[in-house]
C-alpha positions in Angstrom: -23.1 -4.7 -1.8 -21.8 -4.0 1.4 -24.4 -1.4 2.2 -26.6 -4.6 1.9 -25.1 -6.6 4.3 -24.7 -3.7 6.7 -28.6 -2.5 6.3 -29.5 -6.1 6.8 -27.3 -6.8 10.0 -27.8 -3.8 12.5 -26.8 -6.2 15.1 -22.9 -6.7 13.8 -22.7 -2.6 14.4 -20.8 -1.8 11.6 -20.7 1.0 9.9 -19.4 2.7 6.3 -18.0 5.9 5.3 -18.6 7.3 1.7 -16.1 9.0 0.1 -16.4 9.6 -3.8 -12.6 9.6 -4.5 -13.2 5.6 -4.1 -14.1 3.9 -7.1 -16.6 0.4 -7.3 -14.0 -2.6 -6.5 -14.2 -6.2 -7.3 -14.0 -9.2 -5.4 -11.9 -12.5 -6.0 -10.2 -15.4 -4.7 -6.8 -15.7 -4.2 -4.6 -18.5 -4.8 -1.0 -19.2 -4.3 0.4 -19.4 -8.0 0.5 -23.0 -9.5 -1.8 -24.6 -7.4 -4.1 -25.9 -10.0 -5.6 -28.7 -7.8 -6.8 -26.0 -5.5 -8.1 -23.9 -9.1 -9.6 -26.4 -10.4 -11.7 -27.3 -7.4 -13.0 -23.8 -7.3 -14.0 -23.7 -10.8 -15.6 -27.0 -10.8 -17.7 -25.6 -7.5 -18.8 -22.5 -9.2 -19.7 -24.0 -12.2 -21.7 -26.4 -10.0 -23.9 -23.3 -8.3 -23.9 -21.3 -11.0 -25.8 -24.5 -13.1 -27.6 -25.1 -10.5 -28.9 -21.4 -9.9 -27.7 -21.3 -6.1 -25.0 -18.7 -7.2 -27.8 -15.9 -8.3 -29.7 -17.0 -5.0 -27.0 -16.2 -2.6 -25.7 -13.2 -4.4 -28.8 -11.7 -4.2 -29.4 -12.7 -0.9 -26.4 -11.3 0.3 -25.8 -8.3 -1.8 -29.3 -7.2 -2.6 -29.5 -7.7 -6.4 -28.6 -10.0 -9.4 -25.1 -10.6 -10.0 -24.2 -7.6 -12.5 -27.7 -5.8 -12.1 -25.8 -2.8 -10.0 -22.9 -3.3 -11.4 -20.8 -0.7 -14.2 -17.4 -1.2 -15.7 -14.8 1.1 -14.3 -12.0 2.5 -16.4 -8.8 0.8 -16.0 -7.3 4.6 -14.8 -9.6 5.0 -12.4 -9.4 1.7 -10.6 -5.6 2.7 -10.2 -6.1 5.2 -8.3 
């Protein structure tokens, strides 16, 4: 997913560095622990582009394929590492 954004803007000059000790991560949102006003706004928005299909526009846009099309689970013990 990153190798899609960095393909697709040449002018931002980053680069990557591949190294297979690295395993796939995954992405999320943080919040600071009990704030459930804050929660339930961002649930309530994803729900709203997922329904909407604007959530599986953008992620493709953005990372080059439909969410979970590239993706594979990784072992709990490897993601430790």
């Amino acid at each position: 997913m990153v190798l899609h954004y960095v393909a697709n803007n040449p002018a931002n000059k980053f680069k990557t560095v591949a190294d297979k000790e690295f395993v796939p991560e995954q992405y999320g949102i943080a919040l600071k622990k009990g704030n459930t006003e804050l929660q339930g706004k961002l649930n309530m928005g994803l729900a709203a582009i997922k329904a909407d299909g604007s959530y599986n526009t953008n992620y493709t846009k953005y990372f080059g394929s439909a969410p979970g099309a590239a993706t594979a689970a990784v072992p709990a013990a490897a993601a430790s590492k």
